[in-house]
C-alpha positions in Angstrom: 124.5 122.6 132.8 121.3 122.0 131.0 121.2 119.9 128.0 120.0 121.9 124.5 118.9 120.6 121.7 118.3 122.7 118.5 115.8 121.7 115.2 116.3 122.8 112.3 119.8 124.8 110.7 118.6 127.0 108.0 119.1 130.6 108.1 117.3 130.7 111.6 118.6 127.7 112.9 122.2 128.8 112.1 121.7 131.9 114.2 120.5 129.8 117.5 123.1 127.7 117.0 125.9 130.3 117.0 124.0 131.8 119.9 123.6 128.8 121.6 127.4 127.9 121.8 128.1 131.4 123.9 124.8 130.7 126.5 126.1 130.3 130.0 124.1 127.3 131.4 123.1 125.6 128.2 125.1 122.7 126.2 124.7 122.4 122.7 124.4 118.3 122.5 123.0 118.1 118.9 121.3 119.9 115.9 119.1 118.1 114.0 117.3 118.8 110.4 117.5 116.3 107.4 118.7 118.7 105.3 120.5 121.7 107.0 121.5 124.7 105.0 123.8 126.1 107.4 127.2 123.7 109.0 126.3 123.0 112.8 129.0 124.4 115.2 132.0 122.6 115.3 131.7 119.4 117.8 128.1 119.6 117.4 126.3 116.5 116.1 124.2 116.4 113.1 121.0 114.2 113.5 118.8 113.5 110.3 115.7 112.8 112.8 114.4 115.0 115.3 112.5 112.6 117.2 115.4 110.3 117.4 117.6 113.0 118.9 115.1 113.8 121.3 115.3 110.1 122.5 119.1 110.0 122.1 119.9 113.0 123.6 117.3 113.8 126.1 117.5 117.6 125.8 116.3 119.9 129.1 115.6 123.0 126.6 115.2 122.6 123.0 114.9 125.5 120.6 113.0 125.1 117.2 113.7 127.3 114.1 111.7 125.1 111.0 109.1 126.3 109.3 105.4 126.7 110.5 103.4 123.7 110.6 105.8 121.3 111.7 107.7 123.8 114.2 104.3 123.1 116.2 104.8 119.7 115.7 108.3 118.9 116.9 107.8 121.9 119.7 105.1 119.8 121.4 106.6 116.7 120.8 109.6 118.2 122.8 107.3 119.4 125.1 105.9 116.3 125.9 109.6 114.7 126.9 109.4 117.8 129.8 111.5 120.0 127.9 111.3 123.8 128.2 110.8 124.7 124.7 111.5 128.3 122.4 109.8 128.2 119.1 110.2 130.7 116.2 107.3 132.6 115.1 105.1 132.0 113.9 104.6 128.6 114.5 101.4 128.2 113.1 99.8 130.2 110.7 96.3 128.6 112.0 94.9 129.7 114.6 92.7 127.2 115.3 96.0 124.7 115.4 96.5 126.7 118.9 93.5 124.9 121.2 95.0 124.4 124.5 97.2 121.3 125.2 98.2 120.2 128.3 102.5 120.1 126.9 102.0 123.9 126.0 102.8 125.1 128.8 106.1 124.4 128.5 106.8 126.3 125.3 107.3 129.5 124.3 107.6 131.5 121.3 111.0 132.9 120.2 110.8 137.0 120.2 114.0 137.6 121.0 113.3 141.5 120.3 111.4 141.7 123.2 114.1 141.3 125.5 115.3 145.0 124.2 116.0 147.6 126.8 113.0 148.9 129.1 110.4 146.3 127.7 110.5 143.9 130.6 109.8 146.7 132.9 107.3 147.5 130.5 105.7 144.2 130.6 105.5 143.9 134.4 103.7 147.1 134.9 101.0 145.6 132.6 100.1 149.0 131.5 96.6 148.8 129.0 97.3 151.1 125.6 94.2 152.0 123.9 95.5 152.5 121.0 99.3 151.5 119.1 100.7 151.4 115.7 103.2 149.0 114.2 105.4 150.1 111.6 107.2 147.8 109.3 109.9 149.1 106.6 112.9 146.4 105.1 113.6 145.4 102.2 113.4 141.3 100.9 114.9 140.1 97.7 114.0 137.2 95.7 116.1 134.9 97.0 114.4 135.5 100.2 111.3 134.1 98.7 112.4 130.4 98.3 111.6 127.1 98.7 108.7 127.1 102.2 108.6 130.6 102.0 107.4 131.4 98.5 103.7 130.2 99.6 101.0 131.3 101.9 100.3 128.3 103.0 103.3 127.2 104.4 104.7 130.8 105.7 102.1 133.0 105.6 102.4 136.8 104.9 104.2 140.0 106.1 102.0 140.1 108.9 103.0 136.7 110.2 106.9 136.3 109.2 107.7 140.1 109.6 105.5 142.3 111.4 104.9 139.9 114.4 107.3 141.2 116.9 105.9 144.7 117.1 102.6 143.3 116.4 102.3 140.0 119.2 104.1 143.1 121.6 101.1 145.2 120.7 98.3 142.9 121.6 99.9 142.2 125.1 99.4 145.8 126.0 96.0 146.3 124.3 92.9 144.9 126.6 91.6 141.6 126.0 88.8 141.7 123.2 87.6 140.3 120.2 88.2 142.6 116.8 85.2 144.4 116.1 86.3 145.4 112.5 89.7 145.9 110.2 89.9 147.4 106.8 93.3 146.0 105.4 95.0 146.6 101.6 97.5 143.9 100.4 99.6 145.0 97.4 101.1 142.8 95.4 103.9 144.3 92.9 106.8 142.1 92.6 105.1 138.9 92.2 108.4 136.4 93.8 105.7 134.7 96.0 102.5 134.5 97.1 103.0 136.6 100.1 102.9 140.3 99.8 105.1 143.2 99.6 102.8 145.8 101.8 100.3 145.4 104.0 98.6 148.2 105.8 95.8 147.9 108.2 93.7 149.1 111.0 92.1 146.9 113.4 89.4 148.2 116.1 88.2 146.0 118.9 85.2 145.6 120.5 86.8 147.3 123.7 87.3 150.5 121.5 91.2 149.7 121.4 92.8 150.2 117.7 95.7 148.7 116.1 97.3 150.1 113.2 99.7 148.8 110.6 101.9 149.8 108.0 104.4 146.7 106.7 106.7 146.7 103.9 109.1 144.4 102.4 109.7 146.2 99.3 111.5 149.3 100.3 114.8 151.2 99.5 114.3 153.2 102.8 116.3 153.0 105.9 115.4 149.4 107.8 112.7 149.9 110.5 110.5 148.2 113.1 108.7 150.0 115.7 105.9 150.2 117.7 104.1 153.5 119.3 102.2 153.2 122.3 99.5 155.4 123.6 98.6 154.6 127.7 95.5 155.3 129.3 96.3 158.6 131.0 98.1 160.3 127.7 101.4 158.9 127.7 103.0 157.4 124.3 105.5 155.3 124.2 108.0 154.2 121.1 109.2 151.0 120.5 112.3 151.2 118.5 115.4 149.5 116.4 115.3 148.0 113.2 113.6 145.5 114.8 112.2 146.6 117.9 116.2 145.9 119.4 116.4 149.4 120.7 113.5 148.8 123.1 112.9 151.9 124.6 116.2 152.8 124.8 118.7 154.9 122.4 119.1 153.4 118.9 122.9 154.0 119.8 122.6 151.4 122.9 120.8 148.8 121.0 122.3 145.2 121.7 122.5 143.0 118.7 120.8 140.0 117.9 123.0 137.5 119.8 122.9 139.4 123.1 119.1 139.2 122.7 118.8 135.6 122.0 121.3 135.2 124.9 119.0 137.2 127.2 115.9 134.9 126.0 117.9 131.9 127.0 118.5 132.8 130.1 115.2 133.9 131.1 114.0 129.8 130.5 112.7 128.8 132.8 114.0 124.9 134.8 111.0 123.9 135.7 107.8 124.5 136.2 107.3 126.3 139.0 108.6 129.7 140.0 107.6 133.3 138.1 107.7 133.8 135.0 110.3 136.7 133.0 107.7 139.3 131.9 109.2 139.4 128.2 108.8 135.6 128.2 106.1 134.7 125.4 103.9 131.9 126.0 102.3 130.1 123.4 99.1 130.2 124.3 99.1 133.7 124.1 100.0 133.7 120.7 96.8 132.4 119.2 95.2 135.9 120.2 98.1 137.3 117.7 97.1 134.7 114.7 93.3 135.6 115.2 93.8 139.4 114.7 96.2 138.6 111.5 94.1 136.3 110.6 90.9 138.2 110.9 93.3 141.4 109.1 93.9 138.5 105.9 90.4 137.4 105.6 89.0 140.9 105.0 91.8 142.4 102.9 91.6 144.3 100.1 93.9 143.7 97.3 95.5 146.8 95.5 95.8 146.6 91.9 99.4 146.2 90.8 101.2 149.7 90.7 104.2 149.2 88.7 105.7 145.8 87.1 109.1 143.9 89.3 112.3 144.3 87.0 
């Protein structure tokens, strides 16, 4: 039984922690976060500090939900004890914050969606798509848009806190290469934060690959978050589920949020030897992600507002 250790209990933490409680293999010893929103499981400790609970409690996996910035921090830290570490997204919204360290190997980014049905065959064919679109439609309110979140700086925008998952799975299928160009429009209507409420985009590579992007946090339409695929050799794939959870399965077959997390426990690794699960994301791989959405950011265009928030 493998000792876990979970920072930060907001509304992401409080998920992980009712997940981790039904993993097979993993013990919940401790949560910790100075000031939790959510009530750790019952029987779970409460620590103020997480680098004192990583000394008391000497935790084999330890799972990180806080917000980016210091999720980097504590996940290396962990890292550095020899835990096997899952980090939410997007850990950093900096790029250059990702420069190889020796502890990153040991972490991996939380994308629980791409545990969905079909992807990790997906992912061990390696297949190169030459072109794939992400599409992004859900609906935030303002209360979403609160304390961390309600800047750039400390959360970043759609692209980094919504549309990662279909995007971070995109770029793992695209061939390696720097971006060659992106035209992007940010619109800004509601005004509850300094991130945006759509974001489209189109990103081409030097290796003539091109991303696509259409995210929105301010609709009344039906919750979706896809990704279409298009294979050297013709064939298109979708991506599909409100948030990717269908995989390429049937909407109707989709496992829910806790099976997934469940699934991305499991596939941690003990050590650090032996192969890899394919849907397993490793950090380093993730600066590739920021650079595009960073790149996307840097170049945008910013519509004019449409229409004034109620």
């Amino acid at each position: 039984m493998r000792r876990a250790l979970l920072i930060g209990c907001g509304e992401v933490g409080a998920k992980h922690a009712d997940a981790l409680t039904h993993a097979e293999g993993l013990d919940l010893v401790a949560v910790a976060d100075p000031s939790p929103v959510a009530t750790p499981p019952s029987g779970v400790p409460l620590v103020p500090c997480w680098k004192s609970a990583l000394e008391e409690y000497a935790p084999d996996a330890v799972v990180v939900a806080t917000p980016p910035g210091s999720a980097l921090v504590a996940a290396r830290a962990a890292a550095r004890t020899g835990a096997v570490v899952l980090v939410e997204k997007p850990a950093t919204i900096d790029p250059a914050d990702l420069e190889p360290a020796e502890e990153d190997r040991r972490i991996y980014v939380a994308f629980q969606p791409h545990f969905a049905p079909g992807l990790a065959w997906l992912l061990s064919q390696s297949p190169t798509a030459r072109r794939a679109a992400v599409r992004l439609v859900c609906r935030r309110d303002r209360g979403y848009y609160r304390d961390w979140r309600s800047r750039y700086a400390t959360a970043g925008g759609i692209l980094h806190q919504q549309a990662i998952h279909g995007l971070a799975l995109a770029l793992r299928l695209l061939p390696p290469g720097s971006v060659l160009s992106s035209t992007t429009e940010v619109h800004r209507v509601r005004q509850w934060g300094e991130s945006e409420d759509r974001v489209t985009a189109t990103i081409a590579f030097e290796t003539g690959a091109v991303l696509t992007v259409d995210a929105r946090v301010d609709s009344d339409e039906p919750r979706r978050h896809d990704a279409t695929l298009h294979l050297d050799g013709g064939q298109e794939l979708h991506v599909r589920g409100r948030n990717l959870e269908a995989g390429l399965g049937p909407a109707s077959t989709a496992p829910d949020d806790r099976a997934l997390r469940l699934a991305m426990y499991r596939a941690l690794p003990a050590g650090d030897t032996g192969p890899l699960h394919p849907c397993l994301f490793p950090l380093s791989e993730l600066r590739r992600t920021l650079e595009v959405i960073d790149h996307a950011y840097r170049n945008a265009r910013t519509v004019p507002e449409a229409r004034t928030a109620p």
